[in-house]
C-alpha positions as CSV (number, residue, x, y, z in Angstrom):
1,X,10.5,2.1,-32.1
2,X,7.6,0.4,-30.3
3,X,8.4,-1.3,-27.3
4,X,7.1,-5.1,-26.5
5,X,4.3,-5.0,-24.3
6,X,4.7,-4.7,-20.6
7,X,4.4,-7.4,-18.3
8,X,5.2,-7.7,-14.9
9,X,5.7,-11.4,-14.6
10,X,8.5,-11.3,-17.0
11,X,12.0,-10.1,-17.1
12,X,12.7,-9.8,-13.3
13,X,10.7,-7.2,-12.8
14,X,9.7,-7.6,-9.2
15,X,13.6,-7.5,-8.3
16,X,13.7,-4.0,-9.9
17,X,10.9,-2.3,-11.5
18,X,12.9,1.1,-11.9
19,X,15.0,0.3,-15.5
20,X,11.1,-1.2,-16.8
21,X,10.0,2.1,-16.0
22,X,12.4,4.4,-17.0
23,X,12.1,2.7,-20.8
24,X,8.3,3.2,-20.7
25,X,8.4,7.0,-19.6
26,X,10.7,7.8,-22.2
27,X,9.6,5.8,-25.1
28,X,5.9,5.3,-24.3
29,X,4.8,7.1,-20.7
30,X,1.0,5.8,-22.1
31,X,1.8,2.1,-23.2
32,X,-0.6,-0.3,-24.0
33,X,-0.2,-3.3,-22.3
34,X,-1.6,-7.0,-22.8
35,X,-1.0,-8.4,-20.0
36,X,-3.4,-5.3,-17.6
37,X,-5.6,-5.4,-21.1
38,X,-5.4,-1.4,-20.5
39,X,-3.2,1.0,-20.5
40,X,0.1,2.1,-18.4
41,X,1.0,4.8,-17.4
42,X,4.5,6.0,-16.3
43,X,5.5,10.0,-16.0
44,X,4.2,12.0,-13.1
45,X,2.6,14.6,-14.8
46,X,0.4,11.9,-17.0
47,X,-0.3,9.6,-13.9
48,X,-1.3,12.9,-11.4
49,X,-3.3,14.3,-14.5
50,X,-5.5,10.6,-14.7
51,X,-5.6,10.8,-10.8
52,X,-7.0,13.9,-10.2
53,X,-9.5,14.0,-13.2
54,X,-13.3,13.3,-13.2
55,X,-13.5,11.8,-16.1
56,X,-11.6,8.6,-14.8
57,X,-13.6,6.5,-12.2
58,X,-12.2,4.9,-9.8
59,X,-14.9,1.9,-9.9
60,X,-12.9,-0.4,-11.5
61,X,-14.2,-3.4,-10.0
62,X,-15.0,-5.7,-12.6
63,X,-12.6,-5.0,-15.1
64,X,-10.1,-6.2,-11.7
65,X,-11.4,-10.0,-12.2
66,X,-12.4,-9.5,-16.1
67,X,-8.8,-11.8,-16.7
68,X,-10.9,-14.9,-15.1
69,X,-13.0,-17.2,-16.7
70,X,-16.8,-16.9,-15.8
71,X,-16.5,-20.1,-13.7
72,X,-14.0,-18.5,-11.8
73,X,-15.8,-15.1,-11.6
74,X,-19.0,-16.2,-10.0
75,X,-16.8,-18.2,-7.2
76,X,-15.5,-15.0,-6.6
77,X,-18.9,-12.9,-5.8
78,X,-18.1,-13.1,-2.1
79,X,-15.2,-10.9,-2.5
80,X,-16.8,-9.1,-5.5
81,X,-19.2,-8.4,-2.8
82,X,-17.2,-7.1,0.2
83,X,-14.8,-5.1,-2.4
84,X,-18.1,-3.5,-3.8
85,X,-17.9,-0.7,-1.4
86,X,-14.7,-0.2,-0.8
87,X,-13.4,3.8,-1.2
88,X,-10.9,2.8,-3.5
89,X,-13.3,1.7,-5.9
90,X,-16.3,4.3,-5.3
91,X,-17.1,7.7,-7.3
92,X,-19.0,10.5,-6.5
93,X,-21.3,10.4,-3.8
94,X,-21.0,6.2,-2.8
95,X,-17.6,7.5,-2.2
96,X,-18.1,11.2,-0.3
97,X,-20.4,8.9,1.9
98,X,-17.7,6.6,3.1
99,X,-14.5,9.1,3.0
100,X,-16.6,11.4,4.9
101,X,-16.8,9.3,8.1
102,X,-13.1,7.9,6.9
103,X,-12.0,11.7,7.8
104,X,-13.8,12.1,10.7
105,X,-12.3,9.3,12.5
106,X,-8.4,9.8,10.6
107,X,-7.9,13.1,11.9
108,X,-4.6,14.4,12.6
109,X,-5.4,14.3,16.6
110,X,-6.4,11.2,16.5
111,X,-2.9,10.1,15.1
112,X,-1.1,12.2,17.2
113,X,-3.3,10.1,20.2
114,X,-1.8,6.9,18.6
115,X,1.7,7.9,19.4
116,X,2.6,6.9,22.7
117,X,0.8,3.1,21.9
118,X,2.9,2.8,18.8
119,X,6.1,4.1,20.8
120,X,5.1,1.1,23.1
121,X,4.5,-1.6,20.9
122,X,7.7,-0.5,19.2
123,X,10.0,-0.3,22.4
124,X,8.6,-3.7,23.3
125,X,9.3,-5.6,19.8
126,X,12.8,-4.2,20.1
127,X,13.2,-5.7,23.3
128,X,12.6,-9.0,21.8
129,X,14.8,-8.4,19.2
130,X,17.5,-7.6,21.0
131,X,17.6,-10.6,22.5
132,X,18.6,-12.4,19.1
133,X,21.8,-12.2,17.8
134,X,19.8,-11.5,14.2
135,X,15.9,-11.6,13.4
136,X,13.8,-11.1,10.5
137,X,12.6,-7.0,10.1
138,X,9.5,-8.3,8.7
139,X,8.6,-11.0,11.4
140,X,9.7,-9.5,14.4
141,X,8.6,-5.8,13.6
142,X,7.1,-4.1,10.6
143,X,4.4,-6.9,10.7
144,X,2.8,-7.1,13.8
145,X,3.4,-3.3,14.7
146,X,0.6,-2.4,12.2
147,X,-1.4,-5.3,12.4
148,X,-1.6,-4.7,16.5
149,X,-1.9,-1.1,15.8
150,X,-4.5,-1.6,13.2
151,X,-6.6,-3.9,15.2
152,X,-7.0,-2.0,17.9
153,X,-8.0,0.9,15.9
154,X,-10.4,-1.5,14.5
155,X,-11.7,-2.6,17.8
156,X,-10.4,-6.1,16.9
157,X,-9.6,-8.4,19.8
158,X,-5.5,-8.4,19.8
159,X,-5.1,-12.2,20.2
160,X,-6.6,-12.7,16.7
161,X,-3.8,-10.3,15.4
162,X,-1.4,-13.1,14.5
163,X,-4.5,-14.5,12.4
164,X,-5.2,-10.8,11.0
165,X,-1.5,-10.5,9.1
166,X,-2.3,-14.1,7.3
167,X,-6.0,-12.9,5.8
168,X,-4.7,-9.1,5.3
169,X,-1.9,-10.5,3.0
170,X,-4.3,-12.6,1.0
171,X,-6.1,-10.3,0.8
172,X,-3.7,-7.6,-0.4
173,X,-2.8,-9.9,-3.9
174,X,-6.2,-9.6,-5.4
175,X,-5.0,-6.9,-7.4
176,X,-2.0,-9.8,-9.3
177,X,-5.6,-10.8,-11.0
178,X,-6.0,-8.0,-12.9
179,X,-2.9,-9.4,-15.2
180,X,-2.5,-12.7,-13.7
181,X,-5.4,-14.7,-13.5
182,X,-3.7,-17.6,-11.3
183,X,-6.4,-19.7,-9.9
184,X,-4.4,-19.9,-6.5
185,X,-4.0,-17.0,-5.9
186,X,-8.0,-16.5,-6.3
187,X,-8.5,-19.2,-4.1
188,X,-6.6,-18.1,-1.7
189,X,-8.2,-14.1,-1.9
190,X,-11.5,-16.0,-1.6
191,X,-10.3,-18.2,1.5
192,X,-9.2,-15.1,3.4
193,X,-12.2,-12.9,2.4
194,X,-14.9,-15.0,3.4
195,X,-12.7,-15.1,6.7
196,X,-12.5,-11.6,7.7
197,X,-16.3,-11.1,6.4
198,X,-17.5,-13.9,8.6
199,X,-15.4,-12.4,11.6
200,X,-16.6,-8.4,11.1
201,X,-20.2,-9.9,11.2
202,X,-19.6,-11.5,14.4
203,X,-18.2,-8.2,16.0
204,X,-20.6,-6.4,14.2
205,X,-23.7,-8.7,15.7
206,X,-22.8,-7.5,19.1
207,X,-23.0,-3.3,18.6
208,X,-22.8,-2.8,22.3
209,X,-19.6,-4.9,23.0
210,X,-18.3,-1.9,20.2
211,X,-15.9,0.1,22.0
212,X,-15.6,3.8,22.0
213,X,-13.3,5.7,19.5
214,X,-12.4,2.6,17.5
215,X,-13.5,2.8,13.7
216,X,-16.0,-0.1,14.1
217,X,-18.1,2.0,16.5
218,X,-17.7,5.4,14.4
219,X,-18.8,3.1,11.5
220,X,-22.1,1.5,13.3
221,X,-22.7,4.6,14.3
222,X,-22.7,6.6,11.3
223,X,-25.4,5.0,9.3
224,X,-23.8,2.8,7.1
225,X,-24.9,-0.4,6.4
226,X,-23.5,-3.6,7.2
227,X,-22.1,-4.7,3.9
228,X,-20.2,-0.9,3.8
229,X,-19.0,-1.3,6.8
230,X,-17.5,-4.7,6.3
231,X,-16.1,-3.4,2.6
232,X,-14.6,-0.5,4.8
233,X,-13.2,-2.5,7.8
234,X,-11.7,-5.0,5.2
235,X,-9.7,-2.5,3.3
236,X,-8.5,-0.2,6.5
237,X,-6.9,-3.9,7.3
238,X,-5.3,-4.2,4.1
239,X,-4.5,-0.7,3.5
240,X,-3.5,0.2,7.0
241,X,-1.3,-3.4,7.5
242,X,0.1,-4.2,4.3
243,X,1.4,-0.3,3.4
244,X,3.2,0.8,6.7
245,X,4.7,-2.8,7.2
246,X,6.4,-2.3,3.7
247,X,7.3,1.8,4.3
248,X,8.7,0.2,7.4
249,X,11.1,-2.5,5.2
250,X,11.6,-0.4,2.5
251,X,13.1,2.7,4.8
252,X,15.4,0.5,6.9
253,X,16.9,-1.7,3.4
254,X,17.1,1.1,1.4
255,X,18.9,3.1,4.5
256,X,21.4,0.1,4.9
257,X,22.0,0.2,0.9
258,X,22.7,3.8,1.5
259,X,25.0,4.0,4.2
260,X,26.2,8.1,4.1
261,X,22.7,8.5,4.5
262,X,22.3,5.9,7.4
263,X,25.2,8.0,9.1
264,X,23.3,11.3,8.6
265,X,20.2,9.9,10.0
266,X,21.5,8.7,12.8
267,X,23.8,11.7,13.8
268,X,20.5,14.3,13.5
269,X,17.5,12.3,13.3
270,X,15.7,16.1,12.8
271,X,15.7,14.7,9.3
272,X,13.3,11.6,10.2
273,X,10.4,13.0,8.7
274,X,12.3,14.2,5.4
275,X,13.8,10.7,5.7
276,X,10.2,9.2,5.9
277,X,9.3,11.0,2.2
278,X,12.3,10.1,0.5
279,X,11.3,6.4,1.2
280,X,7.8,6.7,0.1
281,X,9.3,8.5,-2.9
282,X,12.2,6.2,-3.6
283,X,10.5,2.8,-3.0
284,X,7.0,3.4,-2.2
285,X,5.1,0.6,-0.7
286,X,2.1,1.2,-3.2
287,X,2.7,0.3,-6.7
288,X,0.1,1.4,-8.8
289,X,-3.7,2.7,-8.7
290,X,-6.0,1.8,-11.4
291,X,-9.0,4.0,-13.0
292,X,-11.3,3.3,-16.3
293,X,-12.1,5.9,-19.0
294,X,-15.4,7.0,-18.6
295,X,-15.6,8.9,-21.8
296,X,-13.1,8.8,-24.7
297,X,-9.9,11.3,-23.8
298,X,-6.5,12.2,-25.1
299,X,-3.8,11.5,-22.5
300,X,-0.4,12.3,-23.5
301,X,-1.0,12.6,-27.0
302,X,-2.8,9.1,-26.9
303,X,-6.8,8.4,-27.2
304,X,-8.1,6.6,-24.4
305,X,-11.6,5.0,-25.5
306,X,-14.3,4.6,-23.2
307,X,-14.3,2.5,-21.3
308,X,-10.7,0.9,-20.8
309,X,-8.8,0.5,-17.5
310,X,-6.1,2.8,-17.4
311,X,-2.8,1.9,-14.8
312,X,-0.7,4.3,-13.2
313,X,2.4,3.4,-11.6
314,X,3.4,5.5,-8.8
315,X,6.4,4.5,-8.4
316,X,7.3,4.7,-11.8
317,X,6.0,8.7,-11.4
318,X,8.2,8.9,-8.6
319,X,11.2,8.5,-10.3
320,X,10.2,10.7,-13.3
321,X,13.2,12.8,-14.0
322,X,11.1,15.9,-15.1
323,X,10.1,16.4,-11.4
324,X,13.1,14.9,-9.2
325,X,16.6,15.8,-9.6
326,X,18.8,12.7,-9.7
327,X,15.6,10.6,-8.9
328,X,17.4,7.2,-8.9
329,X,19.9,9.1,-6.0
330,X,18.3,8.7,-2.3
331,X,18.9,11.5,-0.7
332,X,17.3,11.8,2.9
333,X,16.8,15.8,3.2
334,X,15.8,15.8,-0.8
335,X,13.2,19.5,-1.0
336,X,10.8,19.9,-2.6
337,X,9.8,16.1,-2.6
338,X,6.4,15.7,-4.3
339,X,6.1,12.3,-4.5
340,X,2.7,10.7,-5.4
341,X,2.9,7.5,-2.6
342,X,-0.5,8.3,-1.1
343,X,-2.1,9.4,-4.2
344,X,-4.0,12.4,-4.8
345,X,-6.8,14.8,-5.1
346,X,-9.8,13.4,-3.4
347,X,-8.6,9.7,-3.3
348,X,-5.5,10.7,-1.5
349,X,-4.8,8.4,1.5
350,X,-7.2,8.5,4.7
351,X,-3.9,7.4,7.0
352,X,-1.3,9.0,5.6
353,X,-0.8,11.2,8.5
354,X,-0.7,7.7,10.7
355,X,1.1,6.2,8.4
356,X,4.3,8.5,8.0
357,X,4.3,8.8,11.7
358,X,4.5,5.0,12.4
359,X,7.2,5.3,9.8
360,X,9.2,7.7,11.4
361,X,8.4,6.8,14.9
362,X,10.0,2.8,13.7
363,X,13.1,3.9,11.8
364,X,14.5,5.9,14.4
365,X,13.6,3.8,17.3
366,X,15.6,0.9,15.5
367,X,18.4,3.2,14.7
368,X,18.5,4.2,17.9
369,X,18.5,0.8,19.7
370,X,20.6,-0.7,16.8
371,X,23.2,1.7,15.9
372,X,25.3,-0.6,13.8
373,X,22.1,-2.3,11.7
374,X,23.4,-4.4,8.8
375,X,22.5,-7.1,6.7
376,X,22.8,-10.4,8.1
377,X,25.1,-11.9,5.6
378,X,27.7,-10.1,3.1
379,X,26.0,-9.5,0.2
380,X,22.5,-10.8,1.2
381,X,19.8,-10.6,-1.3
382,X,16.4,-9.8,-0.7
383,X,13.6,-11.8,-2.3
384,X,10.6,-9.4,-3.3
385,X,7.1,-10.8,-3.5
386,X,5.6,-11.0,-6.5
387,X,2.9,-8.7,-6.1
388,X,1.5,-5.7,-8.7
389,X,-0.3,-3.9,-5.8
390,X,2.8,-3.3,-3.3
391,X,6.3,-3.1,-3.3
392,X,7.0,-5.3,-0.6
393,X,9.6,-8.2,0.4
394,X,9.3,-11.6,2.1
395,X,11.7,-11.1,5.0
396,X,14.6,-9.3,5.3
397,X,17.0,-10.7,7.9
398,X,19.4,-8.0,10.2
399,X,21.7,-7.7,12.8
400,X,21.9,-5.2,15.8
């Protein structure tokens, strides 16, 4: 039987995606669906096959604002413009040009340099937390850790960090247009883009104010030209903000609805790191990529015509019984765990190393400082934004 075209704006979806998916990867892992105008994909070998295959680009760009009238796409050129060069949306060598000085910066020693700041900035959040008798995980921690974190590695001045979370969340729901062409929410992408591109400029006007090691000088000084380097700047923001904020979340609710596995943490927190890929497997902060067919191409039995946009849901791959045992059980030492949160092949995260270490580095520092973590009320929900890009919630409130 063929099922009724998927939307995500319908049937509570943002609450819990995982039953949408499950029906999709068994009855129609490629679906065709209205609302994306393309086609979604749900098993891990399907999705992992479209990301790692040359014959589906990644520059995706129009067909992202193609749900807008014309009116509402040539308002939009400014951030047409700064997304132009962004790696996510690059092939080839526009991409290879970008990811290469991306790599040179991201290395694994420069993360491993970032340590002892983020094990600062943590220890003094939770200081201010524990003065409360309950605060709000997003507000008081797995916000402004990355955004401070983020802007310095940006060489971004850390007063303006409080203004940085605003524009970087904007920002992050430009992907809702591709099936949701609200004219707010475009507004408010535009708004925040024309922000952040009018600050980069400032910074950038002033090269020898740049300071060593941060990703602003390694970008003026590789070559690049202004508009990649604002493009690039603008999406570490996003990408390096609105991700670890949610692995952050997402790691300490999904702990606290999981409470044997809480315990296990806590008593040997050896298992951080396994615990860190379990999260990012079990409720991974990015949703979905997005590629278009660049020739026609049987995927899963089903042509793909040149030409149309193609959407894989990670997290729908993540779960994909074929792969993971139990995958709707979170278990914290789970092995092998090949999850798909960072992506892969040559599009594969530039921070995940930085990423999963901010992760772990957080969830056990709270663990440790707050032992007996809980919700703040008895059967507290959660409300979860309604966002296609990320798997993220407004605020979740605790107590120590």
């Amino acid at each position: 039987m063929k099922l009724k075209s998927f939307s995500p704006w319908e049937d509570g979806f943002f609450d819990n995606p995982y039953p949408h998916f499950a029906r999709l990867r068994e009855s129609e892992p490629v679906h065709w669906s209205d609302a994306f105008d393309g086609w979604v994909i749900t098993s891990y070998d399907l999705v992992k096959e479209v990301a790692i295959s040359n014959l589906f680009s990644s520059d995706k760009l129009n067909l992202l604002f193609n749900r807008l009238s014309s009116a509402q796409q040539e308002a939009m050129s400014p951030m047409l413009e700064n997304m132009r060069y962004w790696a996510i949306m690059l092939d080839g060598d526009a991409h290879k040009r970008i990811r290469t000085v991306l790599n040179k910066t991201f290395t694994a020693s420069f993360s491993e340099g970032m340590r002892q700041r983020i094990e600062e900035i943590c220890d003094g959040l939770i200081a201010e937390m524990q003065k409360k008798d309950s605060f709000d995980l997003v507000e008081d921690f797995a916000y402004p850790l990355p955004a401070i974190l983020i802007a310095s590695i940006l060489g971004v001045p850390e007063d303006k960090v409080e203004w940085f979370k605003g524009v970087s969340g904007d920002i992050s729901k430009v992907f809702n247009l591709a099936s949701n062409p609200d004219p707010e929410c475009a507004k408010k992408c535009l708004v925040a883009v024309m922000e952040i591109t009018n600050f980069l400029k400032g910074i950038l006007s002033k090269p020898e104010d740049l300071i060593e090691g941060t990703l602003a000088k390694s970008l003026v000084d590789s070559g690049l030209s202004e508009n990649e380097i604002i493009s690039t700047l603008t999406l570490m923001l996003v990408a390096g903000h609105e991700t670890t904020t949610q692995l952050i979340v997402n790691g300490i609710y999904t702990l606290l609805n999981h409470p044997k596995e809480k315990e296990s943490l806590i008593n040997d927190f050896s298992l951080i790191e396994s615990a860190v890929e379990e999260v990012l497997r079990y409720e991974s902060p990015v949703q979905n990529i997005a590629r278009v067919a660049t020739s026609d191409y049987v995927l899963g039995g089903v042509e793909i015509k040149q030409g149309q946009k193609l959407v894989p849901f990670v997290n729908a791959a993540n779960r994909d019984p074929k792969v993971f045992k139990n995958p709707d059980e979170f278990k914290i030492d789970r092995s092998p765990n090949k999850h798909l949160a960072f992506g892969f092949g040559k599009h594969l995260c530039t921070g995940a190393y930085l990423a999963r270490m901010e992760g772990a580095i957080s969830i056990k520092k709270l663990l440790q400082a707050f032992p007996n973590l809980r919700f703040a009320q008895e059967g507290q929900e959660v409300k979860w934004q309604r966002n296609v890009a990320f798997r993220q919630m407004e605020s979740l409130m605790l107590k120590g």
